[in-house]
N, C-alpha and C positions, 0 to 999 in steps of 0.2 A: 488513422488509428496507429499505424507505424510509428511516427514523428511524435505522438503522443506516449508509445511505450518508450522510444529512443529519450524523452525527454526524462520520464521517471525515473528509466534507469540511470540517468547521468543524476538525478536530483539527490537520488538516494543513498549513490554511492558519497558524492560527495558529503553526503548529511543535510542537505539545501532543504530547509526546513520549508521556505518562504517558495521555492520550484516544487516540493513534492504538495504545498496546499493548493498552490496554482489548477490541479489537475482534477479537484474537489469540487463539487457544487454545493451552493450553501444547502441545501436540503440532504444532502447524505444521511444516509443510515448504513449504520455499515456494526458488524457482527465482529467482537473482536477477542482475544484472547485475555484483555485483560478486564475486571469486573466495574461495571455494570453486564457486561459483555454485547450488550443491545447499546450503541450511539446515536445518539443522530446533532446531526447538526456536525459545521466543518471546524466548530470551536472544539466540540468534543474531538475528531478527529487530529487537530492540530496539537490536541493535551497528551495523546496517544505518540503520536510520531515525532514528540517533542522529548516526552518520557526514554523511549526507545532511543535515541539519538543521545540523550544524556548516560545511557546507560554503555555504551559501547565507544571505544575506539576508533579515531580515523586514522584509512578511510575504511568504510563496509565495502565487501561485495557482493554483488547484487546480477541476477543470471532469472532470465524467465523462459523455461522450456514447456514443449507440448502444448505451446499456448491456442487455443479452439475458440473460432467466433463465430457467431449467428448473426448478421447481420440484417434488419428490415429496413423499411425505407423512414423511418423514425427513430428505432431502439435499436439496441445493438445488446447483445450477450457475450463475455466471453470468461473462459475458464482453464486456468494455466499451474503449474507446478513452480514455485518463485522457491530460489535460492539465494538466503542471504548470509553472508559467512562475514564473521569479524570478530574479534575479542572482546569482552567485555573489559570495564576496568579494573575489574576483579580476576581476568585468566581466564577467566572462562570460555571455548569457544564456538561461535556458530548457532544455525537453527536454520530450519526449512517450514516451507508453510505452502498450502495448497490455498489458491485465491477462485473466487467467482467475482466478476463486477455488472451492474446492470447499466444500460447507458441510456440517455436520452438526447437524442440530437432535433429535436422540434424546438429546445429555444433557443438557437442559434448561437448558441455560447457553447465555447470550447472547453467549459469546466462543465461538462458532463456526467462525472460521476454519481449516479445517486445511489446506487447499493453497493457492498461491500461485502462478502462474507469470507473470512481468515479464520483458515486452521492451522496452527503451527505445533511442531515440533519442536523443542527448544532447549539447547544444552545449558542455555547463561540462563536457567531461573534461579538459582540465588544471585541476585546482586546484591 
């Protein structure tokens, strides 16, 4: 789980569209701030963080504190405080956002993510 946050965060700062889907399971659903606000699927999610990525400057900064996990011997929980700072290309700057993810490690694939849920705080909504 380490090597898997170590990985996002370098994915994200960098803006690595193609490292932060890596991390996705095609089944995701995942809750997001922008509308429909209910996703699923890693196409929807890849339209989100694609968006996002268009809208700001490199590179982002990207920080995950408080982060808490629940671990079973198949699923995993966990729920963190994610700091992402950067300017839009408009001036604008920054936002914070509280995350939950749900994990499933029964099919032995490292893209585990299937639920999502992001609440953010956000200074760049006008772009």
């Amino acid at each position: 789980m380490a090597i898997q946050r170590a990985t996002e965060v370098e994915a994200l700062r960098a803006m690595d569209l193609e490292g932060v889907m890596s991390l996705y399971a095609p089944d995701i659903v995942s809750f997001d701030i922008v509308p429909p606000l209910r996703h699923v699927g890693e196409k929807a999610k890849e339209k989100n963080w694609a968006h996002a990525f268009a809208i700001y400057q490199r590179p982002l900064g990207y920080e995950i504190r408080d982060l808490t996990l629940t671990l079973g011997d198949d699923v995993a929980f966990e729920h963190s405080l994610n700091r992402v700072s950067g300017t839009s290309k408009n001036g604008i700057s920054g936002f914070v956002g509280r995350r939950a993810f749900g994990r499933s490690t029964a099919t032995g694939s490292s893209r585990t993510t299937r639920f999502q849920c992001l609440s953010i705080r956000r200074a760049a909504e006008r772009y």
